[in-house]
N, CA, C, O and CB atoms as a CASP TS submission, in Angstrom:
PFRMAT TS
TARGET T0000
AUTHOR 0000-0000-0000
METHOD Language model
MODEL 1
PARENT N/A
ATOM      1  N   UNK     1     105.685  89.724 131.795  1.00  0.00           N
ATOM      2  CA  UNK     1     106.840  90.542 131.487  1.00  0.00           C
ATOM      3  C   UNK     1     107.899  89.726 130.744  1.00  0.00           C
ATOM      4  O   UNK     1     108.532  90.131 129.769  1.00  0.00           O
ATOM      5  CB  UNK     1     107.424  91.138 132.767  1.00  0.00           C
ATOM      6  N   UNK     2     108.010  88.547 131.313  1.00  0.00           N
ATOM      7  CA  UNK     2     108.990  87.728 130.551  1.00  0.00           C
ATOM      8  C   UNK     2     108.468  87.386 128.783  1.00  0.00           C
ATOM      9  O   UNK     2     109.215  87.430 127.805  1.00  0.00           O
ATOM     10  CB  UNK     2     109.137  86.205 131.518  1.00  0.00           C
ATOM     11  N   UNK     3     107.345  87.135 128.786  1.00  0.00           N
ATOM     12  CA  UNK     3     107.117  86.653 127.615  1.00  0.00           C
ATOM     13  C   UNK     3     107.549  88.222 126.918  1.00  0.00           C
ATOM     14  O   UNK     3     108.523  88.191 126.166  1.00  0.00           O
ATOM     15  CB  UNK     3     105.487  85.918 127.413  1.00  0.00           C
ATOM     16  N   UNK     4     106.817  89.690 127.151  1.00  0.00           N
ATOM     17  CA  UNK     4     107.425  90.283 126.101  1.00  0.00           C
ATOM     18  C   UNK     4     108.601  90.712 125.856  1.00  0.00           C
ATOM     19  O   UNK     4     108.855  91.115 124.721  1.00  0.00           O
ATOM     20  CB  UNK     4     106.958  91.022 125.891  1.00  0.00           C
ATOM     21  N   UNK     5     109.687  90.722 126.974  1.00  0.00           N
ATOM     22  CA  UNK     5     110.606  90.603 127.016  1.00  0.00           C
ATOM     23  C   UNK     5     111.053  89.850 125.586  1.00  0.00           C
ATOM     24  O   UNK     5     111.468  90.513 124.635  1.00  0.00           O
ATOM     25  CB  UNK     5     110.768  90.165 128.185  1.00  0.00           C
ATOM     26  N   UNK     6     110.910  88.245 125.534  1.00  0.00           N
ATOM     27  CA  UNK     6     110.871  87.008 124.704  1.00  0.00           C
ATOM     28  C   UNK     6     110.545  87.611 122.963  1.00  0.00           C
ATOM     29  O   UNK     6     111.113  87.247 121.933  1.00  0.00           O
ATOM     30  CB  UNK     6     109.477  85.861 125.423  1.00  0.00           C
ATOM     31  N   UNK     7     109.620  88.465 123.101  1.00  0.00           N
ATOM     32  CA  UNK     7     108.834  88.665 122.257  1.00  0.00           C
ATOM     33  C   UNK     7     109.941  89.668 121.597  1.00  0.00           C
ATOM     34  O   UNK     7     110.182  89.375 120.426  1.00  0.00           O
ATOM     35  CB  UNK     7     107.373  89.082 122.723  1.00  0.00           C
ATOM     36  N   UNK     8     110.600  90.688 122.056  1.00  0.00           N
ATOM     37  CA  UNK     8     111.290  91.720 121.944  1.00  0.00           C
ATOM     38  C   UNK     8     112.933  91.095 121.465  1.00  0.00           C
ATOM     39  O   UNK     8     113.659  91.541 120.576  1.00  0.00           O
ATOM     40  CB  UNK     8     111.123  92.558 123.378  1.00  0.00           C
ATOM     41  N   UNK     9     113.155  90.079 122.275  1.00  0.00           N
ATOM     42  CA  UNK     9     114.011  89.899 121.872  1.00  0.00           C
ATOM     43  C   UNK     9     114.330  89.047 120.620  1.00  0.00           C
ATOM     44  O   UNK     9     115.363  89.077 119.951  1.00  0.00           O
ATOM     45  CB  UNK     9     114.394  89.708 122.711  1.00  0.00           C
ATOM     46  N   UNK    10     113.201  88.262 120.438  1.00  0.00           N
ATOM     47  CA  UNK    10     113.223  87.445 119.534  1.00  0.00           C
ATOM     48  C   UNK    10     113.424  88.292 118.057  1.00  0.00           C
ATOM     49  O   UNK    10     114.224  87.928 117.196  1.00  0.00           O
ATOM     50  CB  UNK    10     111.979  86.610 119.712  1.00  0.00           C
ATOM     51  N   UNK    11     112.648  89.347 117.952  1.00  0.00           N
ATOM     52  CA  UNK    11     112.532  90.336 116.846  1.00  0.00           C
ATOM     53  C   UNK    11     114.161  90.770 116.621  1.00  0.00           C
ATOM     54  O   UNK    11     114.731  90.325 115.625  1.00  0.00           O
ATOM     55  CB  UNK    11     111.436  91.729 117.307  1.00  0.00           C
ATOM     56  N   UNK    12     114.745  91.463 117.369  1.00  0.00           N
ATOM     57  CA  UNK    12     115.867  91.660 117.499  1.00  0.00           C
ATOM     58  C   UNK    12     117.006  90.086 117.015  1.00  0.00           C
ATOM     59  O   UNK    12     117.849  90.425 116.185  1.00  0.00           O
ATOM     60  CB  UNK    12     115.824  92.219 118.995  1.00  0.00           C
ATOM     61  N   UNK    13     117.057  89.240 117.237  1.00  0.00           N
ATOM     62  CA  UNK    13     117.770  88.383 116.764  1.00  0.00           C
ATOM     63  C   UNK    13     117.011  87.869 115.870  1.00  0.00           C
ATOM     64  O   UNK    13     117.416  86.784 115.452  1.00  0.00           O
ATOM     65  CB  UNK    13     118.280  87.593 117.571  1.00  0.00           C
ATOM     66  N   UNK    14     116.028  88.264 115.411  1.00  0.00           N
ATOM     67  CA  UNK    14     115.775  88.278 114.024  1.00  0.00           C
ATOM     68  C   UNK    14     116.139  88.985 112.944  1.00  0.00           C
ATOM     69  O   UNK    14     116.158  88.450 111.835  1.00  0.00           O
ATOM     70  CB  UNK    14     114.871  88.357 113.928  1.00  0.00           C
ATOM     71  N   UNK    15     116.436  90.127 113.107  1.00  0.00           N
ATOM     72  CA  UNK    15     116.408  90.928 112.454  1.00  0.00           C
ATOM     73  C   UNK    15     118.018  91.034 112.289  1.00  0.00           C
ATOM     74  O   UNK    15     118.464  91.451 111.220  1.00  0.00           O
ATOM     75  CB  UNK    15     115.559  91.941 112.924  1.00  0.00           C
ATOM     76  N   UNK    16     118.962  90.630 113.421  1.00  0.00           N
ATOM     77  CA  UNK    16     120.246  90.691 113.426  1.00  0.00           C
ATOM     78  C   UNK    16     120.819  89.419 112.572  1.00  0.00           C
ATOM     79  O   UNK    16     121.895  89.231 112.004  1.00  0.00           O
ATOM     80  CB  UNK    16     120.691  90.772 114.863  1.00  0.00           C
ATOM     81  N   UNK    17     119.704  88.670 112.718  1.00  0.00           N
ATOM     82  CA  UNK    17     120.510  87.285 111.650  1.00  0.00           C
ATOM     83  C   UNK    17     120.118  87.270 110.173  1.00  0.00           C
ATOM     84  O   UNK    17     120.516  86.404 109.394  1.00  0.00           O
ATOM     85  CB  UNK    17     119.997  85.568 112.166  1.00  0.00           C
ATOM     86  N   UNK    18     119.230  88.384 109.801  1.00  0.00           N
ATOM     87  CA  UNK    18     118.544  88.488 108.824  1.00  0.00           C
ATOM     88  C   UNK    18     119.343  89.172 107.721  1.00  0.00           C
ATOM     89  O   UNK    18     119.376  88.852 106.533  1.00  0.00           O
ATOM     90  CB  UNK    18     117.400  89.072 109.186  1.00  0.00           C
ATOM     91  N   UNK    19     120.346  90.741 108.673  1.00  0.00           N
ATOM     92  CA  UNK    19     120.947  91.561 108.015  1.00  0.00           C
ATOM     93  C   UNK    19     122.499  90.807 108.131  1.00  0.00           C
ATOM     94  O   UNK    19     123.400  91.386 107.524  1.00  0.00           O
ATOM     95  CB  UNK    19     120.682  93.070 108.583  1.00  0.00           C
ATOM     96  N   UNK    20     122.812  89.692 108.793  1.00  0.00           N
ATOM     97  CA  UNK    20     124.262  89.111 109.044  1.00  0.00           C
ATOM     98  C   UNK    20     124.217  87.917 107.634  1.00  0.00           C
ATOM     99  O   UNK    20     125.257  87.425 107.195  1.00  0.00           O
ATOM    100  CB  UNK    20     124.459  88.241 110.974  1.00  0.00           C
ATOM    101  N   UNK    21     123.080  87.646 107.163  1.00  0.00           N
ATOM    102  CA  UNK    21     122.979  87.074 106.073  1.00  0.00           C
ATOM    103  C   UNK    21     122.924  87.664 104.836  1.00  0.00           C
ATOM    104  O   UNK    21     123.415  87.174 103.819  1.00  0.00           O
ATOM    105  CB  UNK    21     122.165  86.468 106.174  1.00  0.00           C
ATOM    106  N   UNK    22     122.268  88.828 104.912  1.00  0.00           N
ATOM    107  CA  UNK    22     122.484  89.513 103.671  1.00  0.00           C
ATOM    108  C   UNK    22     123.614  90.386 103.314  1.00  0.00           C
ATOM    109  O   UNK    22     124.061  90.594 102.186  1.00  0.00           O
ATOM    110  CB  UNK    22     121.508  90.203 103.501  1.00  0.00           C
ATOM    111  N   UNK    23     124.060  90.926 104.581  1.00  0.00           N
ATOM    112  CA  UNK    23     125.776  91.101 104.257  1.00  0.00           C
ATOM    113  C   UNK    23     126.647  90.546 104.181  1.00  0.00           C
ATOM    114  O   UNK    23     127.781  91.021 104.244  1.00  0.00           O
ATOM    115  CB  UNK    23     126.392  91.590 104.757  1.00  0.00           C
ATOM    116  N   UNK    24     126.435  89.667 104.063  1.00  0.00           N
ATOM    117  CA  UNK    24     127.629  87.943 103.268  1.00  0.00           C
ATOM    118  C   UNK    24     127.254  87.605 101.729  1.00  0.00           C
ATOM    119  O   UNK    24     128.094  87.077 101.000  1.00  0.00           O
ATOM    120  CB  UNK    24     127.120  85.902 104.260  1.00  0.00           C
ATOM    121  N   UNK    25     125.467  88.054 101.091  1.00  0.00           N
ATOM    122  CA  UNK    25     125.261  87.980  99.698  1.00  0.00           C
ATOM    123  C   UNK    25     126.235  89.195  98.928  1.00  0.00           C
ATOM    124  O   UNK    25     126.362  90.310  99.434  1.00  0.00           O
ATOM    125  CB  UNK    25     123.597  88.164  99.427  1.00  0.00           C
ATOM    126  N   UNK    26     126.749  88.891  97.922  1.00  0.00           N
ATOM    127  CA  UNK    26     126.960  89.811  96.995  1.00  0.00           C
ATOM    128  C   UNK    26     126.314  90.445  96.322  1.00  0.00           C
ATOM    129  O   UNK    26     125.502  89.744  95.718  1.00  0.00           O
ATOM    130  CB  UNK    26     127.448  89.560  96.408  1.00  0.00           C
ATOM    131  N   UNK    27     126.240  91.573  96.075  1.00  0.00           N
ATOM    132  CA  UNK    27     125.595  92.419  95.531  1.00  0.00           C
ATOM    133  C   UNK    27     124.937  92.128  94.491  1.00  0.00           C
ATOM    134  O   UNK    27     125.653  91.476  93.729  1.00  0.00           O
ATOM    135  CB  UNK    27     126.190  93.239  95.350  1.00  0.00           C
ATOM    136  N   UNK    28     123.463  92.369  93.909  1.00  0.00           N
ATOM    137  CA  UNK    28     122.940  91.952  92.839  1.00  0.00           C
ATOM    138  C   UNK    28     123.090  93.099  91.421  1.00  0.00           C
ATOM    139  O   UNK    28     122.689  92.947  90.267  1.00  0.00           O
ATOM    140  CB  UNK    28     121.503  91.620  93.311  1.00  0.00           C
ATOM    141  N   UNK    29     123.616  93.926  91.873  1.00  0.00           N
ATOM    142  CA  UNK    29     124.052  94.808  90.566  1.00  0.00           C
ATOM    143  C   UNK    29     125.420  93.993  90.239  1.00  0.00           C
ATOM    144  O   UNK    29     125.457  93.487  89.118  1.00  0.00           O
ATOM    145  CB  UNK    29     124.347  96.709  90.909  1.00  0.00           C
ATOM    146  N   UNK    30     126.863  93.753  91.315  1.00  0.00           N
ATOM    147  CA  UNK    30     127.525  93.245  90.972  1.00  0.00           C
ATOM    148  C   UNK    30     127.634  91.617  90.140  1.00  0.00           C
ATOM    149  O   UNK    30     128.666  91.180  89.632  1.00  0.00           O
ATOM    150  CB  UNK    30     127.920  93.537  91.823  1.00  0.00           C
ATOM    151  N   UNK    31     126.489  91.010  90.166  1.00  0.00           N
ATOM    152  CA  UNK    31     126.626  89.587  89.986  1.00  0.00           C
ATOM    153  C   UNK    31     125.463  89.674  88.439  1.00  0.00           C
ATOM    154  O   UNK    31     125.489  88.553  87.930  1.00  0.00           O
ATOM    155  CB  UNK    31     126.041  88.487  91.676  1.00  0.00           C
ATOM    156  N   UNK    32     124.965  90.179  88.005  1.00  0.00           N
ATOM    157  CA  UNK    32     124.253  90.390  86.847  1.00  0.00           C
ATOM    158  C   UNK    32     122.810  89.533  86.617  1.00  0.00           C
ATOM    159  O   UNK    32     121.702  89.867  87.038  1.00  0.00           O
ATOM    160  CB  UNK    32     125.236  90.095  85.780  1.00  0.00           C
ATOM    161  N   UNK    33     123.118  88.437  85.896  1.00  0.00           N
ATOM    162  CA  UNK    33     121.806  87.520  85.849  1.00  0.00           C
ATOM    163  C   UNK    33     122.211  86.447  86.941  1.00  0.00           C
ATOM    164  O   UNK    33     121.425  85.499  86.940  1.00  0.00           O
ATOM    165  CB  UNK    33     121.454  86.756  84.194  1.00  0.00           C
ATOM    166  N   UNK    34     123.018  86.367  87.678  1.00  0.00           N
ATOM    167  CA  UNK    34     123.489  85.181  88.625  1.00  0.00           C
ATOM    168  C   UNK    34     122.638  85.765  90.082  1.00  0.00           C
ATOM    169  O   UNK    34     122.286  85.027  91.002  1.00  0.00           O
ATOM    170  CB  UNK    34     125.547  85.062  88.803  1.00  0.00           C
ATOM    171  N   UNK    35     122.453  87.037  90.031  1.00  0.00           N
ATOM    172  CA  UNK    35     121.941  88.079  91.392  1.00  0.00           C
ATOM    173  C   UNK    35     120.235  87.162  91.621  1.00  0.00           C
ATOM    174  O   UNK    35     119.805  87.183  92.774  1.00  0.00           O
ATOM    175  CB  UNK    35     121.707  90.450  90.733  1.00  0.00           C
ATOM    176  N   UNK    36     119.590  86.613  90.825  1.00  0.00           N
ATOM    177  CA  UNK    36     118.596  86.227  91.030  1.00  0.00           C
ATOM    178  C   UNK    36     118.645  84.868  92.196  1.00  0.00           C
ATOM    179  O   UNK    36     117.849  84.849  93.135  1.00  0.00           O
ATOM    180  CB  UNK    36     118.106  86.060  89.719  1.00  0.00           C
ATOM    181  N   UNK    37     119.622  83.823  92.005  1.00  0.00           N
ATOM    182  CA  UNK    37     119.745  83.049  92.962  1.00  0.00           C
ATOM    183  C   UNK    37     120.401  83.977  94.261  1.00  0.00           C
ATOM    184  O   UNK    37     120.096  83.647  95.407  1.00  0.00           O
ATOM    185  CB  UNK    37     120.564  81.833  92.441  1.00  0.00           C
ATOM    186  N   UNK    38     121.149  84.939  94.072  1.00  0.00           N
ATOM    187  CA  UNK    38     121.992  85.527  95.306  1.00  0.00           C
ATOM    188  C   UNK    38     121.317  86.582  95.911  1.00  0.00           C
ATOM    189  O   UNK    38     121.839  87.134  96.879  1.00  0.00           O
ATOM    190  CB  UNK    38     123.387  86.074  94.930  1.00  0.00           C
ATOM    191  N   UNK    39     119.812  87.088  95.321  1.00  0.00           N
ATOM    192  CA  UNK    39     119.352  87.887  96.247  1.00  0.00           C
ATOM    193  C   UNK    39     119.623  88.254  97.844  1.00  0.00           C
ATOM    194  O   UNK    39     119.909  87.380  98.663  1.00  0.00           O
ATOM    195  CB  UNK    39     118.399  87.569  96.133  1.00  0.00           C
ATOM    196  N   UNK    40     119.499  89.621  98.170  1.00  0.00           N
ATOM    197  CA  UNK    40     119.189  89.442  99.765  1.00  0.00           C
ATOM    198  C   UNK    40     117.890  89.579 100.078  1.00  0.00           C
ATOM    199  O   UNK    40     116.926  90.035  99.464  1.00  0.00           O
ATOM    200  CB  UNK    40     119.875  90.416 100.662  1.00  0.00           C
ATOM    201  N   UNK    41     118.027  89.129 101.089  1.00  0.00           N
ATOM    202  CA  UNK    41     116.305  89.203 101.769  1.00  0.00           C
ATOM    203  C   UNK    41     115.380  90.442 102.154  1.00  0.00           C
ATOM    204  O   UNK    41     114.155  90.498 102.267  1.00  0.00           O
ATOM    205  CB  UNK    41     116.301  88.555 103.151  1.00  0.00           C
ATOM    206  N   UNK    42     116.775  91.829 102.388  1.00  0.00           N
ATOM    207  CA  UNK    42     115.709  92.720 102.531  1.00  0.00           C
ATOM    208  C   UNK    42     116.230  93.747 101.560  1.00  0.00           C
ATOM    209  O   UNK    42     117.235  93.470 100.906  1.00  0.00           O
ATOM    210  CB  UNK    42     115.411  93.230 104.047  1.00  0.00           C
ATOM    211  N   UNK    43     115.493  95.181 101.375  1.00  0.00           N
ATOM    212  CA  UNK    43     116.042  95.891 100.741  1.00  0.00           C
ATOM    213  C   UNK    43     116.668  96.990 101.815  1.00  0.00           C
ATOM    214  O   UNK    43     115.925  97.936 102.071  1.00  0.00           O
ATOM    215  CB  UNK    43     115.165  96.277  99.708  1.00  0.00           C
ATOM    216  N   UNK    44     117.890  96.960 102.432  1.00  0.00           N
ATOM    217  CA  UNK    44     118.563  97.428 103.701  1.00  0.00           C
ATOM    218  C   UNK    44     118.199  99.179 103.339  1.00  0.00           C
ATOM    219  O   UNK    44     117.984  99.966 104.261  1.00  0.00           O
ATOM    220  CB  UNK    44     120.537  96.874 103.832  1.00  0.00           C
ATOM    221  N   UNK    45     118.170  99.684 101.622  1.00  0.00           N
ATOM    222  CA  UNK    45     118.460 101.325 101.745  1.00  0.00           C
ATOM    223  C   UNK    45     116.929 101.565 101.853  1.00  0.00           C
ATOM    224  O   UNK    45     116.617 102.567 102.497  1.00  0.00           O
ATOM    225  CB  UNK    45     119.367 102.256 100.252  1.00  0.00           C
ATOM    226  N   UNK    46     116.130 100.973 101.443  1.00  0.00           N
ATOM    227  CA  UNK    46     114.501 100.885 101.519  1.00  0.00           C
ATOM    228  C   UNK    46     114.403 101.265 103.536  1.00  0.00           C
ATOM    229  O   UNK    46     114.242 102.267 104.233  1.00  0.00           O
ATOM    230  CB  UNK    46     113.748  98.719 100.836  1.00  0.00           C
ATOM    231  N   UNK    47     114.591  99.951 103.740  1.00  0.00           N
ATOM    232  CA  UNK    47     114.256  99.883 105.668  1.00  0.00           C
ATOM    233  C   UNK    47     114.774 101.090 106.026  1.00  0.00           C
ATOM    234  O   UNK    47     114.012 101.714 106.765  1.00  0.00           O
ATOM    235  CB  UNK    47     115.156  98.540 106.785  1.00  0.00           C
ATOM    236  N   UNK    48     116.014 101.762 105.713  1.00  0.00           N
ATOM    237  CA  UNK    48     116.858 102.996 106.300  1.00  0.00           C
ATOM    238  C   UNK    48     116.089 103.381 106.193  1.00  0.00           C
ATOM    239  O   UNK    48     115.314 103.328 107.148  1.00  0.00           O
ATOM    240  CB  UNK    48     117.962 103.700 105.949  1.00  0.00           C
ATOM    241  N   UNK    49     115.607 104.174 104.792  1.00  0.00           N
ATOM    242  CA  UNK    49     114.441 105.381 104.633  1.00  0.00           C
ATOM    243  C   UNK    49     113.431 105.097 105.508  1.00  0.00           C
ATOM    244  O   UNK    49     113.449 105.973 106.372  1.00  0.00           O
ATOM    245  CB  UNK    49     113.737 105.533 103.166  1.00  0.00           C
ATOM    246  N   UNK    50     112.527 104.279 105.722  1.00  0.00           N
ATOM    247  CA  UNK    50     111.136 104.100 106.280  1.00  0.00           C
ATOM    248  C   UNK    50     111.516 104.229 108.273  1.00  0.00           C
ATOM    249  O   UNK    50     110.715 104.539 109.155  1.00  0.00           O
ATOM    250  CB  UNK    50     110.390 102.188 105.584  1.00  0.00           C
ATOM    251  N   UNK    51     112.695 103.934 108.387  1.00  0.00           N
ATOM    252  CA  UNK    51     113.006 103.966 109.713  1.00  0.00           C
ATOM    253  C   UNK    51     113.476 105.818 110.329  1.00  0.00           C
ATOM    254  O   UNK    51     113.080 106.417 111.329  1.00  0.00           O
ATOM    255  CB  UNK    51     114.348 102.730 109.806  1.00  0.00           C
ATOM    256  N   UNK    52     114.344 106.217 109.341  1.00  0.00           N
ATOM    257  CA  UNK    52     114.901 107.382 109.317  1.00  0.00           C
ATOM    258  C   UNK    52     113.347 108.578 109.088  1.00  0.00           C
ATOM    259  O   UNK    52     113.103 109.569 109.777  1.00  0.00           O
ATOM    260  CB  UNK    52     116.196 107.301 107.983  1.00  0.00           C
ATOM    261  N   UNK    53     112.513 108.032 107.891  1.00  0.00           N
ATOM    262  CA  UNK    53     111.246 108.582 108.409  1.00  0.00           C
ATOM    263  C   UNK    53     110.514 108.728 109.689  1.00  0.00           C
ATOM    264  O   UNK    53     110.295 109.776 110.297  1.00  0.00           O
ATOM    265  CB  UNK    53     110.557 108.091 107.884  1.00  0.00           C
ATOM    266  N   UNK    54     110.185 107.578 109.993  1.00  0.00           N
ATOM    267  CA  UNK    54     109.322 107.146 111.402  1.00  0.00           C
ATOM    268  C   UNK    54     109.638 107.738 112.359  1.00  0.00           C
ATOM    269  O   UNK    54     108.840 108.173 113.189  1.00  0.00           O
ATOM    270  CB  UNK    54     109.388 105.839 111.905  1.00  0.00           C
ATOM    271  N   UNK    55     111.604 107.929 112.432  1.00  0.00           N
ATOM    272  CA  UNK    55     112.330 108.125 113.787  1.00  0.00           C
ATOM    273  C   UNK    55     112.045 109.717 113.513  1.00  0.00           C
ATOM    274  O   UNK    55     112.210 110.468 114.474  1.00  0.00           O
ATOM    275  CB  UNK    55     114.184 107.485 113.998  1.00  0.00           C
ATOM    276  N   UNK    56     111.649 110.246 112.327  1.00  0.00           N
ATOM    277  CA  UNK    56     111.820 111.850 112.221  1.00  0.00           C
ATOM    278  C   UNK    56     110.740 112.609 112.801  1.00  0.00           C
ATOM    279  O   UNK    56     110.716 113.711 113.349  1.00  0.00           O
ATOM    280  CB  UNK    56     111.912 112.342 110.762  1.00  0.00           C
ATOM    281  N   UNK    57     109.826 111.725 112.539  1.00  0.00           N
ATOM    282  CA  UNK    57     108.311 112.126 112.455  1.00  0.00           C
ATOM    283  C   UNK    57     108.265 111.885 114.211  1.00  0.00           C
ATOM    284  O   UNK    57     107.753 112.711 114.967  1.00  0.00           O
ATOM    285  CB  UNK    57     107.077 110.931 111.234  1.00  0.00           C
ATOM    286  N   UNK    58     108.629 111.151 114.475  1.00  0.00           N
ATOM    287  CA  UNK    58     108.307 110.819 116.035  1.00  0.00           C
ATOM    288  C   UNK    58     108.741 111.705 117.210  1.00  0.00           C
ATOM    289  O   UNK    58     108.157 111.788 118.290  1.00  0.00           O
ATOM    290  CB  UNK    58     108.921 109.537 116.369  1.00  0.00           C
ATOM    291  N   UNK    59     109.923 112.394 116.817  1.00  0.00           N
ATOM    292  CA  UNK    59     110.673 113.693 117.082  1.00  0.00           C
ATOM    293  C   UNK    59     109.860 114.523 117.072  1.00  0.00           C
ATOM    294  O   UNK    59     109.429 114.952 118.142  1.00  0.00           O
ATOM    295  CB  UNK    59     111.676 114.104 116.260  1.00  0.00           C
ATOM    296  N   UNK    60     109.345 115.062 115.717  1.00  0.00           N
ATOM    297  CA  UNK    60     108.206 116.343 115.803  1.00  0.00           C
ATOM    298  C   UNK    60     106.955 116.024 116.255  1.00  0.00           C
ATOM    299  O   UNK    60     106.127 116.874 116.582  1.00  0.00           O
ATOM    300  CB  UNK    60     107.882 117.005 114.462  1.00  0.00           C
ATOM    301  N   UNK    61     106.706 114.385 116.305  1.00  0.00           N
ATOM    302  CA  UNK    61     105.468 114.857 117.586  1.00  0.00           C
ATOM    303  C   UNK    61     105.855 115.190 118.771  1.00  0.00           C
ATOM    304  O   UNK    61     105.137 115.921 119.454  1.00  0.00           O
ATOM    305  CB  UNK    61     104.478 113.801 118.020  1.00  0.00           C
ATOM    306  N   UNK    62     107.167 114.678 119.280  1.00  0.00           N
ATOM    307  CA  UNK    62     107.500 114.501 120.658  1.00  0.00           C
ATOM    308  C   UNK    62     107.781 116.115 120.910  1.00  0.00           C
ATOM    309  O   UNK    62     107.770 116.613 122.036  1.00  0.00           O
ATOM    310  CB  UNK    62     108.859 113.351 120.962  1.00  0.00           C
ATOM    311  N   UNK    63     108.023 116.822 119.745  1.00  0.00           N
ATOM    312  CA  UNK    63     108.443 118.002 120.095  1.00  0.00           C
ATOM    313  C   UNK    63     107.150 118.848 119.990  1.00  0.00           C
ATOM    314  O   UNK    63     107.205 119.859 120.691  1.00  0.00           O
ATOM    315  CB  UNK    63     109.625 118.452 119.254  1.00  0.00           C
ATOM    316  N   UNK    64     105.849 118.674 119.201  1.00  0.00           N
ATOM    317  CA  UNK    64     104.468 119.343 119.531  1.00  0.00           C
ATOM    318  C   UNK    64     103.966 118.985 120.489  1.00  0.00           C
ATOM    319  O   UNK    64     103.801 119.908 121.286  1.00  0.00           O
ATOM    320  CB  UNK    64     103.511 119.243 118.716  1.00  0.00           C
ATOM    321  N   UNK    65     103.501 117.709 120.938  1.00  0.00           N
ATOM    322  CA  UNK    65     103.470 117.024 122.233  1.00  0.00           C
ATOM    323  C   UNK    65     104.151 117.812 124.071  1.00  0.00           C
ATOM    324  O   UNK    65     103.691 118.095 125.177  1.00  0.00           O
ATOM    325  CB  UNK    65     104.413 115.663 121.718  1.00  0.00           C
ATOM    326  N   UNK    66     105.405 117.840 123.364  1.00  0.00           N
ATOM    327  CA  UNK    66     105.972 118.264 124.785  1.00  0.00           C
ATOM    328  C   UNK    66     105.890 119.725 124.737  1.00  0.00           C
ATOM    329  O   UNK    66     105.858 120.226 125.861  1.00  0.00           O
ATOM    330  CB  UNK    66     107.560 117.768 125.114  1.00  0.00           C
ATOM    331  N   UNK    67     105.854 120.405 123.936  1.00  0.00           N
ATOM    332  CA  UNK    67     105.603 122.206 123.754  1.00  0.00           C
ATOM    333  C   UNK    67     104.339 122.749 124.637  1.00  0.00           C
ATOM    334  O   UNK    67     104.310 123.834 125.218  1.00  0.00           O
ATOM    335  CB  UNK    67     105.161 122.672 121.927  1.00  0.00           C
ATOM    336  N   UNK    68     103.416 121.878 124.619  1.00  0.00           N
ATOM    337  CA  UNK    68     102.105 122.037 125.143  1.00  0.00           C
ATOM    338  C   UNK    68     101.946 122.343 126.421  1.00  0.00           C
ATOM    339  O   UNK    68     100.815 122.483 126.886  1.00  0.00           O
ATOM    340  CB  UNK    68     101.421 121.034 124.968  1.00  0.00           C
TER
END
């Protein structure tokens, strides 16, 4: 239990130091040809969509699922 605990949390302060770094880069539309060294690491409106999907889809099973 502890290890996934470990496991769970580790993801989570991963992911929190991941997006605390890329919201300190400046924007790569704002910075032009300089945006190539200043990239961020993820694409944050990309992850929204794929999460905001997943979380949608998981709803309407939970809601065919539990209808039954």
């Amino acid at each position: 239990m502890q290890t996934f605990f470990g496991m769970i949390l580790g993801a989570l302060l991963l992911a929190g130091g991941v997006y605390v770094y890329d919201s300190m880069q400046t924007s790569s539309v704002a910075n032009g040809q300089v945006a190539v060294t200043n990239r961020t690491i993820v694409n944050w409106d990309v992850a929204k969509a794929d999460w905001d999907a997943l979380r949608d889809r998981a709803h309407k099973d939970w809601v065919r699922i539990s209808s039954k």
